[in-house]
N, C-alpha and C positions, 0 to 999 in steps of 0.2 A: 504494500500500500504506500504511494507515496506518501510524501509529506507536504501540508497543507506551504509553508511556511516557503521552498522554494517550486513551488509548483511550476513555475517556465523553465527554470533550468532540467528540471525531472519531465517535462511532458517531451514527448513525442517528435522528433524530428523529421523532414529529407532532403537529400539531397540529390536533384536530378530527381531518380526512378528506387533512389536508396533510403528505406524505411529504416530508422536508430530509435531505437526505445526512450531516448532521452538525449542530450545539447550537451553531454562530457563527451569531449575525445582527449585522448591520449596522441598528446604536441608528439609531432616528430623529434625523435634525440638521436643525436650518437648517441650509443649503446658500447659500440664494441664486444658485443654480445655473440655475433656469428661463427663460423668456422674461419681459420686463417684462408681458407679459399673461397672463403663468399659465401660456402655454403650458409644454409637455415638447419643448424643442428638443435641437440636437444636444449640446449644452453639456452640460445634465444626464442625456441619454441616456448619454454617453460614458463619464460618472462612474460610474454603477449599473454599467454593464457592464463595466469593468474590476475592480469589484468580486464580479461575477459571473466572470471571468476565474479570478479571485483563489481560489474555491475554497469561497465562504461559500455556508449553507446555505440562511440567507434576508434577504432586504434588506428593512427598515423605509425608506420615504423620509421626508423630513423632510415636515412639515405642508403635508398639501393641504386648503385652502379651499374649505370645504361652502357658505360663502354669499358667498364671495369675488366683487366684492373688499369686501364686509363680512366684518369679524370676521379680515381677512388682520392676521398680525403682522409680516410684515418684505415687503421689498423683493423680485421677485423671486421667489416661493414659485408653488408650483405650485397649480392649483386645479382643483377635480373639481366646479365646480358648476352648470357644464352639458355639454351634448351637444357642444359646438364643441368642447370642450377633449380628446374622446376619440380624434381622429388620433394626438397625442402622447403621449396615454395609453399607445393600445397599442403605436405605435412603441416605447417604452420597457419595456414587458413584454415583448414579441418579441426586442428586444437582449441580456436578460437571462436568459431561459427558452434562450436559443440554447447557452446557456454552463453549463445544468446547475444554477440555482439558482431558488428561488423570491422571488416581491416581493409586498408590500403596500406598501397607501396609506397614512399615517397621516389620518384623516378629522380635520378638525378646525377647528372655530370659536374665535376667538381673546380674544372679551369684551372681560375689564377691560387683556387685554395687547394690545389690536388695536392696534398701532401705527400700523398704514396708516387705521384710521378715523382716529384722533387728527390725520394729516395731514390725512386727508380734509377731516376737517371734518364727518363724520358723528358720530353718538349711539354711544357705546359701551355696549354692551347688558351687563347685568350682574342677578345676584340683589335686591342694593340697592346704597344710595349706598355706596362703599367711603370707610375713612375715611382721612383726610391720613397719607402716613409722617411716621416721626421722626424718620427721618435721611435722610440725600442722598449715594446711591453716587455722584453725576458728581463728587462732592470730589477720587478719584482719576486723572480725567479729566484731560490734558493742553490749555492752551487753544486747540491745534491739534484736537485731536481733536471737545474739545465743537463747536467750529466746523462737522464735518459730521455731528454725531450726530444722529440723525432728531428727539431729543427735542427735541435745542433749534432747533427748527424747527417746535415746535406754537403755535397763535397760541392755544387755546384749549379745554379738553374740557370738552363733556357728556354728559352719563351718560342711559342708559335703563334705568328700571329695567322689567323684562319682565314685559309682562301676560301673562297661562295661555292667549292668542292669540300670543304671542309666542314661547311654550315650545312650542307645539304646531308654531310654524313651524318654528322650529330643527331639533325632532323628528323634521320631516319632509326638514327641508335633508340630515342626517346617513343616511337613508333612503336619501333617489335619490341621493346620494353616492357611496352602499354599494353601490348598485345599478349606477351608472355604474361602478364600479372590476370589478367581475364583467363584466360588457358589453365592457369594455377587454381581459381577460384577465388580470387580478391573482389572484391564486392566495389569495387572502382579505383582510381590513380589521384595522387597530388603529382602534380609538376613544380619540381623546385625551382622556383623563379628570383628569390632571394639571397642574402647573407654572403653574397662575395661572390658565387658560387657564376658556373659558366652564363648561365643566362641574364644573372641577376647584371656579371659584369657588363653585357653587350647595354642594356637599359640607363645603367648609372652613367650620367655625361662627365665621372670621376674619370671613367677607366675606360671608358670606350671613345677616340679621339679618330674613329674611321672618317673617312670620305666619300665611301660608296655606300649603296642603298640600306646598306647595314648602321650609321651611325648619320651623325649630326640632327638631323630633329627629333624628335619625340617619336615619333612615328617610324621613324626609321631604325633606330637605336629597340624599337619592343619587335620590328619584325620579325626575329630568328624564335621571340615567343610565340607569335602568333601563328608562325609556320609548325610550331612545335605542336600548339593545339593543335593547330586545324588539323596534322598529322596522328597525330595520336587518336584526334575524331573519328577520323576515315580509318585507323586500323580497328578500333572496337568498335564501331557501331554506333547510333543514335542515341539507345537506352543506357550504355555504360558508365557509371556516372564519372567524372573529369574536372577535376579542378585545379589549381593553380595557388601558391604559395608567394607572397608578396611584399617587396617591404615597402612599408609607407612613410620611410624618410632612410638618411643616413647620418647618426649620430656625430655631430664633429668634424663630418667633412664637410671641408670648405668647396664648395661647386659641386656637394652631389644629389643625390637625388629631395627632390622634396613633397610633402605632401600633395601639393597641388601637381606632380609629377603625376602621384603614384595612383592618383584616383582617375585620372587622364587613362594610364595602365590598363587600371580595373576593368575599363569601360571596353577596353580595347578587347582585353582578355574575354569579357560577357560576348563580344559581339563577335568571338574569333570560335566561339562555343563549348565559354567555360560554365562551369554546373555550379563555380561557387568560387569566393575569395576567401584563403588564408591571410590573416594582417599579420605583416611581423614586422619587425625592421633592423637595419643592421649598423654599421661603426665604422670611427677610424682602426683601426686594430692597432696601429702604432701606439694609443693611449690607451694605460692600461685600465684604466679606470674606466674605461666605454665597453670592457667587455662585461660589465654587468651594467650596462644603460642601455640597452636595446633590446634584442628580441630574449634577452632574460634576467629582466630588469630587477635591481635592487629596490627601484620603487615601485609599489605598488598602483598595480592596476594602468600604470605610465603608458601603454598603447592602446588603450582603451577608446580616449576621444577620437585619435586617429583613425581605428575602425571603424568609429561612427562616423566618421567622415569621409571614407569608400562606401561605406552600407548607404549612403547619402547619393551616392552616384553610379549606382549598381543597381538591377531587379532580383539579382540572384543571392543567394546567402553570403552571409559573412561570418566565419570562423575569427575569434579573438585569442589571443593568449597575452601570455607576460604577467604572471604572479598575478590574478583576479580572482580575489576571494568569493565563495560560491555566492554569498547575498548581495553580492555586486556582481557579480557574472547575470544571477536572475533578475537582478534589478535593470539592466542594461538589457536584456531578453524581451523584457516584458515594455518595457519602455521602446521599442524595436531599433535599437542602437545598435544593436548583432541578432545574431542569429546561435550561435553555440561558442562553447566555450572549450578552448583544448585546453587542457592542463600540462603540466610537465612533473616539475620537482614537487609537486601535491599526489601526483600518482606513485608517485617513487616511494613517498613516505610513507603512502597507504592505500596503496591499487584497489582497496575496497572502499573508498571514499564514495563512490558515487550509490554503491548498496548500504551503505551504513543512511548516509543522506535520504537512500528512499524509505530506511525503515526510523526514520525517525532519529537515527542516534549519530547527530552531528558531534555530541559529546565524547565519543568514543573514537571519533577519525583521529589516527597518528598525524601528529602536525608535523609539517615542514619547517623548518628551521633555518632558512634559506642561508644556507651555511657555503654552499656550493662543492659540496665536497661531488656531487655526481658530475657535475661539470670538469672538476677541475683533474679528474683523475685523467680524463682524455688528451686534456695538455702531455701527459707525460706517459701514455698509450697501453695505460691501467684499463681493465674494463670496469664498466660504470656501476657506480654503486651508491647504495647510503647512510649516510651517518645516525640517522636515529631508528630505520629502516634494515635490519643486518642481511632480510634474507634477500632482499631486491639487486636481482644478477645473478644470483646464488639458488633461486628456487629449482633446478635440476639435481639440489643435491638434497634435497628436504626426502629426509623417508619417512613412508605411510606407513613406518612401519607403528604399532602402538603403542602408548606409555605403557612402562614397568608400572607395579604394584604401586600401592600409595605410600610414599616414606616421607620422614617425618625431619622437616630440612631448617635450619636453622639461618638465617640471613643475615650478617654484622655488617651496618654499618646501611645509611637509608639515602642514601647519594644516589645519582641517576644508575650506577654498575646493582647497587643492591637493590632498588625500587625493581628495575626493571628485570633482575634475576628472581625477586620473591613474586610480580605479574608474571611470569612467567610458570613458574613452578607451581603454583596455584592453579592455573587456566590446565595444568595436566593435571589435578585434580591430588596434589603430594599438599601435606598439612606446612603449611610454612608460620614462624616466626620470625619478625624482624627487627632486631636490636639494633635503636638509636639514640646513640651517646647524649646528643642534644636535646633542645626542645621542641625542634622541627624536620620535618624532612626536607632534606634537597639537598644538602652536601654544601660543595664548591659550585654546584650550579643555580643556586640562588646568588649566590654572587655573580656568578657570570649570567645570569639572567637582570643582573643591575645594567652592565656595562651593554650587554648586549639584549634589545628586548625580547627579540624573536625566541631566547632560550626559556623567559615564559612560557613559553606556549606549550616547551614539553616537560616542563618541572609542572606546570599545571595539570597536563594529561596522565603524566606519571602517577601522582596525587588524586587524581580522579578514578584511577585504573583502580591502587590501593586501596583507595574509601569502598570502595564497591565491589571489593573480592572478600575471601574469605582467611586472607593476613591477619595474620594475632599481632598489631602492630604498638614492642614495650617501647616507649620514649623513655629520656632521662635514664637510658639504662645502661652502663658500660659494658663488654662482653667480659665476663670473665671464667677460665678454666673450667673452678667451682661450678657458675651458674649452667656452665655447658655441658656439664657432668649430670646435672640436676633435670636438663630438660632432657636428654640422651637423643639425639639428633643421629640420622641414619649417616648425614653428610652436612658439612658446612661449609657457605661459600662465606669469603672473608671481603666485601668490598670497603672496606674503612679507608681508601685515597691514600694519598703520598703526603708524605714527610715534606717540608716547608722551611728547612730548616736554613739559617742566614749565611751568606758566601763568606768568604774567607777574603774581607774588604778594608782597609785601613780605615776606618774609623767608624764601624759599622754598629760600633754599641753608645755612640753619641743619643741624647735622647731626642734629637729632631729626627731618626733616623727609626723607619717601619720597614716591616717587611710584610709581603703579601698576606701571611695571616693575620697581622695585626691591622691591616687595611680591611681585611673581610670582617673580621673580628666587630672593626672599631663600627661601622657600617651598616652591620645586621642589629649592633646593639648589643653583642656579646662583649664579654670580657675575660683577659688574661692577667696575672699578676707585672708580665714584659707589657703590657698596654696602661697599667697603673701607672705603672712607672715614666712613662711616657707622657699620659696626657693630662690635664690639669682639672682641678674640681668641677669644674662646668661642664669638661667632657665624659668625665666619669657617671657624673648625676643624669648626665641625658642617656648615656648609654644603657645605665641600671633601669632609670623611667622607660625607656623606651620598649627594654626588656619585660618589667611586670605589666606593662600595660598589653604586648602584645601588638605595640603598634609599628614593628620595627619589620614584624612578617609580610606587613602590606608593601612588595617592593614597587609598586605606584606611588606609595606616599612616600617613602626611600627616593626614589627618585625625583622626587620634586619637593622635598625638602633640603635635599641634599644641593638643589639650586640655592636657596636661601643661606644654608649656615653649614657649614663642615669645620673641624677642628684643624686647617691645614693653612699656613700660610700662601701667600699669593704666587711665588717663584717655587714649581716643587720640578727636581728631577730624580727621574726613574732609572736606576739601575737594571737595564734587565729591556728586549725586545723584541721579545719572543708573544705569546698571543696576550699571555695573563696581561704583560706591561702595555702592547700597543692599545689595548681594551679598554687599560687602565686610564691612559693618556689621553684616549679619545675623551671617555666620562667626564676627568678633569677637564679638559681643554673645554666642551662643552658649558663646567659650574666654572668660568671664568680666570683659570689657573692659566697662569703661564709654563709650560711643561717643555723639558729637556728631554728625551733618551738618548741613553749612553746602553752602548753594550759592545763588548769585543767580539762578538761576531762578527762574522766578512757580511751578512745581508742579515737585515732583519724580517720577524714574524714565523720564523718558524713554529708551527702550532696551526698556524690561522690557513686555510685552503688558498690554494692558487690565486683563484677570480676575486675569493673577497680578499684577498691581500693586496690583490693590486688597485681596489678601490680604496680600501683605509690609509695603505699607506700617501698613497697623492690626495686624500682629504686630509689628515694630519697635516703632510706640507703645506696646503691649500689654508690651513686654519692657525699655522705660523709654529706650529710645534716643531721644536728643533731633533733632527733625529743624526745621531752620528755612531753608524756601525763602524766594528773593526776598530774600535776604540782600544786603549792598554794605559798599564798604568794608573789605573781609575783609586782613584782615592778621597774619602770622604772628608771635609774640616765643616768648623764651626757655621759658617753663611758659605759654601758653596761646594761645589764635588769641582775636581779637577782631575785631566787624564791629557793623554794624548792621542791626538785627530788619526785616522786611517796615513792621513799624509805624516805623522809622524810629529806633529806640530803640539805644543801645550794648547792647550781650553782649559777655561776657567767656565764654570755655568752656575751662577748666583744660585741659590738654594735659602728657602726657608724650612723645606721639608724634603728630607729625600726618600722615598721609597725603594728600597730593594724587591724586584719582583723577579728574583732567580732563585735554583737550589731547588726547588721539588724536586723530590725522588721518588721512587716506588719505597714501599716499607712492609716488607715480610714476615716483620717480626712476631707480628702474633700469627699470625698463616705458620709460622716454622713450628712458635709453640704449640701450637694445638694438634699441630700434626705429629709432633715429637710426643704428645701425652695420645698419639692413639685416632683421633678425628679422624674422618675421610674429609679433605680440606680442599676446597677450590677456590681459586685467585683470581679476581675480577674487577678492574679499572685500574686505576691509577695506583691503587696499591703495590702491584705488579712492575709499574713503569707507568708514565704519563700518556695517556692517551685520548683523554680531552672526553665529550660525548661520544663519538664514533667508539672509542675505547673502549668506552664503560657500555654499551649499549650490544655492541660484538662479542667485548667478553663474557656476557651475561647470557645471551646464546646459545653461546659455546658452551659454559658452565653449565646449565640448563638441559642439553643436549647431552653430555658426558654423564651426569645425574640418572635423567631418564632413560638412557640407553643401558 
């Protein structure tokens, strides 16, 4: 039964001749989910159909390879561009049609972003020569990371610029494509017309600088699309449905595509005998920070009015994406601003988003946490995964096989690794208890749901899951030996986090001078005998007040109080620039602090994912926070920390407060003991070693899974 509440997003769709139970589709992604040879094996069969499980109306796959493996962009990808490739084809529409949803291919040549020619060693086919960027997003890059990123692994590119033999062939690659995906049992085709990609480039008057009937006006420059439809038309038929992927602007470049371009496109596309527009849009790529401002926006619902304004100049549907939460997805539905809503990193989190939504229990959907860890594993040719999501890429390896007996499992420590290990153990039906030290749950992720908000949302769901299982959940309860003796636990997982403990810093026990616990500490409204000593009567009294009152758990009101008054002088520098410190620097820099980091690493953020690193850290610049990695030397005095610069040079950086946000470590120590006294003991989060949410959320899984088995 649906639910009263998004009734347009839930009712009833089509497209063309294609009947969807409802206005979710599943956005096209890399994946990297396929076989190394294109194939559609069980890896990525498994993935589509749990998303067909899940309740959604139709599935977009991520880019299959019309001339593959020419024109392929990543590792991995699926490809449609011969006859060999159609056993796995329709093994995978069969997986998916079993469960009540529909799938297309995304058909697509890859050009100036073919990354797999660049390895190759093939010609990357392209409108013309494209010209140098201006900047260089691997800056954000970790030197661990550039190590495996495909790029810096190219010896060399060169360019083809396409003869009107070469467009014709393409023409026809996109054709028998269209035609093999029909042949397969695909329920119709997107044409990728976006994101850099071969067509998108001929369209953008960035990259495409021809002379003949292929470039200079508007018209000329969407030809090689319209030829692409009208061919793709005449290979399947009338009734097959057909549409086209589009972006309706380009972030940051200077002279490229722009909205009033892209709705010109649309029209062109409707009248060339498209069944429906995808809105997306795409970026400079040289700045890193555009690669979450466009078609998978760090702001929310940001290509929304854009869609409206194709759906404005089009009779056929219009597909939306880019982070649109579902009461604005239906709101925009109903209001006829679009027509459906694809999703991405919301099916990732929870592929059953759209059956949970129909039965009511929007409560229950695993939140996104727009962390970017599925994006950003494809930078460096990981297959896609996610962070609060463990089994999503992974679902081939999931067995039917059934929970063991019910045993009687004990849980230390109520951090996101132990919430979601004792959710877990519970939902297989094992008696669980969860011991927590404090007087709340959430760990270090209440903290890091201060600096970052998105991580409310799953310290919230976490806490919802809990209330509403059947967890014997002791607060204010330390683990001990004795008490573990006393409950006699079949197994116990130990998620109690990492040790915090202070670096080994010339002047570190100065009392201006915190370290990352004593900033959570001071923050939450806890306290330590090292935070006495530190902070003065008025900060004590509010922290104790804020503790009995209970008003210190509202991190809303934390957050916006913490605008008004904190105990920290105005010049504070951060030791430390790895995620907890950049997190840290942002919040401050926001409550009007002038903020340093210093850290001897060669690059900072290690912690923080790819795509959102390269956003933070050019917002930090952007907001005048001083960042200086590769530091040494670094020593703490009375008003200011002093080190020496990467260039080898002294700095001085005024200080009224400095924070240290280094030194976590995993801490075993009671996992050893317990296990030394007899336990069956499992390790899970950051106790282990630091692994942030993705961490605690994998290793709880895993733990779960080794239990039960």
């Amino acid at each position: 039964m649906a639910s009263n509440s998004l009734q347009h997003l839930l009712s009833p769709g089509r497209i063309g001749g294609m009947e969807l139970r409802n206005r979710i589709a599943v956005t096209a992604m890399g994946a990297s989910l396929a076989e190394a040879d294109g194939h559609c094996g069980e890896r990525i069969i498994r993935y589509h159909e749990e998303q067909a499980k899940g309740g959604v109306g139709l599935i977009i796959t991520g880019v299959a390879g019309v001339a593959w493996p020419v024109g392929g962009n990543q590792v991995n990808q699926i490809a449609i561009s011969d006859d060999r490739f159609l056993p796995g084809l329709t093994a995978l529409v069969e997986a998916v049609h079993k469960h009540g949803a529909k799938i297309a291919p995304q058909i697509h040549h890859g050009g100036l972003v073919a990354m797999e020619d660049m390895l190759g060693g093939r010609p990357v086919w392209c409108p013309s020569l494209p010209e140098a960027p201006e900047g260089d997003f691997t800056e954000a890059f970790l030197l661990e990371e550039l190590a495996v990123a495909p790029f810096s692994k190219i010896q060399a590119v060169s360019f083809k610029e396409m003869t009107l033999e070469d467009i014709q062939t393409v023409v026809g690659q996109f054709a028998a494509a269209a035609d093999r995906a029909k042949r397969a049992g695909f329920d119709g085709v997107e044409i990728h017309g976006g994101h850099g990609y071969l067509l998108s480039s001929f369209i953008s008057p960035k990259s495409n600088r021809r002379t003949d009937g292929y470039g200079g006006p508007l018209e000329n420059r969407v030809r090689i699309l319209v030829d692409v439809i009208q061919a793709v038309r005449q290979a399947v038929g009338p009734d097959f449905p057909v549409w086209c992927k589009l972006d309706s602007r380009e972030v940051g470049k200077k002279g490229g595509l722009t909205i009033e371009d892209a709705a010109q496109v649309a029209r062109m596309a409707e009248a060339a005998g498209a069944d429906a527009i995808t809105v997306t849009a795409y970026h400079d790529t040289a700045q890193g920070k555009l690669h979450s401002g466009s078609h998978t926006p760090h702001e929310p619902a940001v290509n929304l009015p854009y869609a409206a304004q194709i759906k404005a100049a089009v009779t056929i549907p219009v597909i939306a994406s880019g982070r649109i939460e579902p009461e604005v997805g239906d709101k925009a539905i109903a209001s006829r601003q679009i027509d459906f809503v694809s999703m991405g990193r919301k099916l990732l989190a929870d592929p059953h988003l759209p059956r949970k939504l129909t039965e009511g229990r929007a409560a229950d959907v695993l939140p996104c946490i727009y962390c970017y860890t599925c994006i950003s594993a494809i930078y460096v040719c990981d297959p896609l995964r996610c962070a609060v999501n463990p089994e999503t890429g992974f679902e081939y390896l999931r067995s039917d096989a059934p929970s063991s007996a019910p045993k009687r499992i004990v849980v230390i420590g109520g951090g996101p690794g132990g919430m979601e290990a004792a959710r877990r153990l519970d939902g297989l039906g094992h008696q669980v208890i969860l011991l927590e030290q404090g007087e709340y749950l959430g760990g270090t992720l209440r903290f890091a749901a201060l600096a970052y908000p998105a991580n409310e949302r799953l310290l919230d769901w976490l806490q919802r899951q809990i209330a509403s299982s059947q967890v014997d959940v002791r607060l204010r309860t330390p683990a001990t030996p004795e008490l573990l003796r006393t409950l006699q636990p079949d197994a116990v997982v130990v998620a109690t986090g990492a040790v915090r403990g202070m670096p080994d810093i010339p002047g570190n026990d100065m009392p201006h001078v915190f370290s990352g616990d004593d900033m959570r500490r001071m923050v939450l409204g806890q306290s330590s005998d090292e935070l006495k000593r530190k902070t003065g009567l008025l900060t004590r009294a509010a922290t104790k007040l804020g503790s009995m009152t209970g008003i210190t758990a509202n991190l809303d009101f934390v957050r916006k109080a913490t605008h008004q008054w904190m105990p920290l002088g105005k010049r504070i520098v951060i030791i430390g620039g790895e995620l907890v410190g950049l997190e840290l620097a942002e919040f401050l820099n926001e409550r009007g602090r002038e903020v340093v980091v210093v850290d001897d690493a060669p690059r900072l953020g290690a912690g923080l994912t790819i795509v959102r690193r390269m956003r933070l850290l050019a917002e930090l610049k952007e907001h005048g926070v001083d960042l200086h990695p590769g530091s040494s030397a670094i020593r703490i005095e009375r008003d200011a920390v002093r080190f020496m610069d990467k260039d080898g040079v002294e700095q001085s950086a005024a200080a009224d407060h400095v924070i240290v946000a280094k030194g976590a470590t995993g801490d075993l120590t009671l996992a050893n003991q317990l296990q030394g006294q007899g336990f069956a003991v499992h390790v899970v989060g950051d106790a282990k070693g630091v692994g942030y949410i993705e961490g605690a959320m994998r290793g709880a899984a895993e733990a779960v899974d080794a239990i039960a088995g």
